[in-house]
N, C-alpha and C positions, 0 to 999 in steps of 0.2 A: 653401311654398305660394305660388303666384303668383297676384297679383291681378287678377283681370277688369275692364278697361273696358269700353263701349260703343266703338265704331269705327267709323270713319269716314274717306271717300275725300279723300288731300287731294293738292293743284294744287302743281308745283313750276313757274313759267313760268322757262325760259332762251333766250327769244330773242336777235340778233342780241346788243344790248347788256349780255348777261349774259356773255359771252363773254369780256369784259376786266373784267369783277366778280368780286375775290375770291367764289367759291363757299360761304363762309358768311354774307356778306349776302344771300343768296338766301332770301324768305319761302317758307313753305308754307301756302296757303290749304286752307281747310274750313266746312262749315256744321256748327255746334252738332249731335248727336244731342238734345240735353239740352231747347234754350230753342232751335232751328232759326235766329241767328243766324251770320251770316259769321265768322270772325274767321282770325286768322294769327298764325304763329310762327317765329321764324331756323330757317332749317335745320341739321341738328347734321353732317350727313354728307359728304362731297365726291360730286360729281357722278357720279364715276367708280367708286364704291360701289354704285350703283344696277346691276339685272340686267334684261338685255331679257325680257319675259315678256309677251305676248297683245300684241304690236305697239304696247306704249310701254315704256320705261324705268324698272323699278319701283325702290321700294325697299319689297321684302316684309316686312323687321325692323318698319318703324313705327315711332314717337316719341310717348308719352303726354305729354300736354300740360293744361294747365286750363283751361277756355274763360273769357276774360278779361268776358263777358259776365256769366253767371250762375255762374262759381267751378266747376262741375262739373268732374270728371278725368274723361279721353277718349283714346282712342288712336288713331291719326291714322296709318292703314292700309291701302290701300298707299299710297306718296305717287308718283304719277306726275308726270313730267317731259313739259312739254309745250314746242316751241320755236316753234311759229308759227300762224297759224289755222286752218292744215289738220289740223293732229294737233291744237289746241281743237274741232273742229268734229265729227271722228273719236272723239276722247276720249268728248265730251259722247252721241254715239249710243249708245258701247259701255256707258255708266256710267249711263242716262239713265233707270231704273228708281232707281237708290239714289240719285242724285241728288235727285231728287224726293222720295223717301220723305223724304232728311236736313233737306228746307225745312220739310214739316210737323212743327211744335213738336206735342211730348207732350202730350196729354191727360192 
C-alpha cells in the first residue's frame, strides 16, 4: 500500500551558473501545502532525468520531503526546471492558479 501526501509545484532554477555546478547542489523550491511556508531541498536527481512535458522540463516521479518548517510530509511534484526569467515568467502564468492556492495556509 502506498502512502499519500499532499503535493505540490516545486522550482528547480539552472541558470547560466548552474551549468558548471555539480547537479546535486541544485535546490528544489516549494511552498508548504501544510503551513504555506517557502522552503527547499537538494535535488536527488541529475538534470538529464527530467522529461520535456507542457513546455518545461519536468520531473513527473517527485521526491517526498518534510517541510522543515512545520515537520509535515509532502511530495513535491512536478519539479520544474526553470533557466532564466522568460521560462520564470512563462512558468509562473502556466502554474499561477496552484501557485496561489499553495500561499494560502490551511484553515
Amino acid at each position: 500500500m502506498e502512502r499519500q501526501y499532499p503535493e505540490v509545484v516545486g522550482v528547480r532554477r539552472t541558470g547560466w551558473a548552474a551549468l558548471d555546478r555539480d547537479p546535486q547542489e541544485d535546490r528544489v523550491e516549494y511552498v508548504c501545502p501544510h503551513c504555506g511556508k517557502r522552503g527547499q531541498k537538494n535535488a536527488r536527481r541529475e538534470r538529464t532525468q527530467y522529461h520535456f512535458t507542457d513546455g518545461f522540463l519536468q520531473d513527473l516521479q517527485g521526491e517526498v520531503t518534510n517541510c522543515r518548517a512545520c515537520g509535515q510530509s509532502l511530495r513535491v511534484v512536478p519539479i520544474v526546471m526553470l533557466h532564466d526569467q522568460d521560462e520564470t515568467r512563462r512558468f509562473e502564468a502556466v502554474f499561477s492558479d496552484e501557485l496561489e492556492i499553495a500561499h494560502k495556509p490551511a484553515a
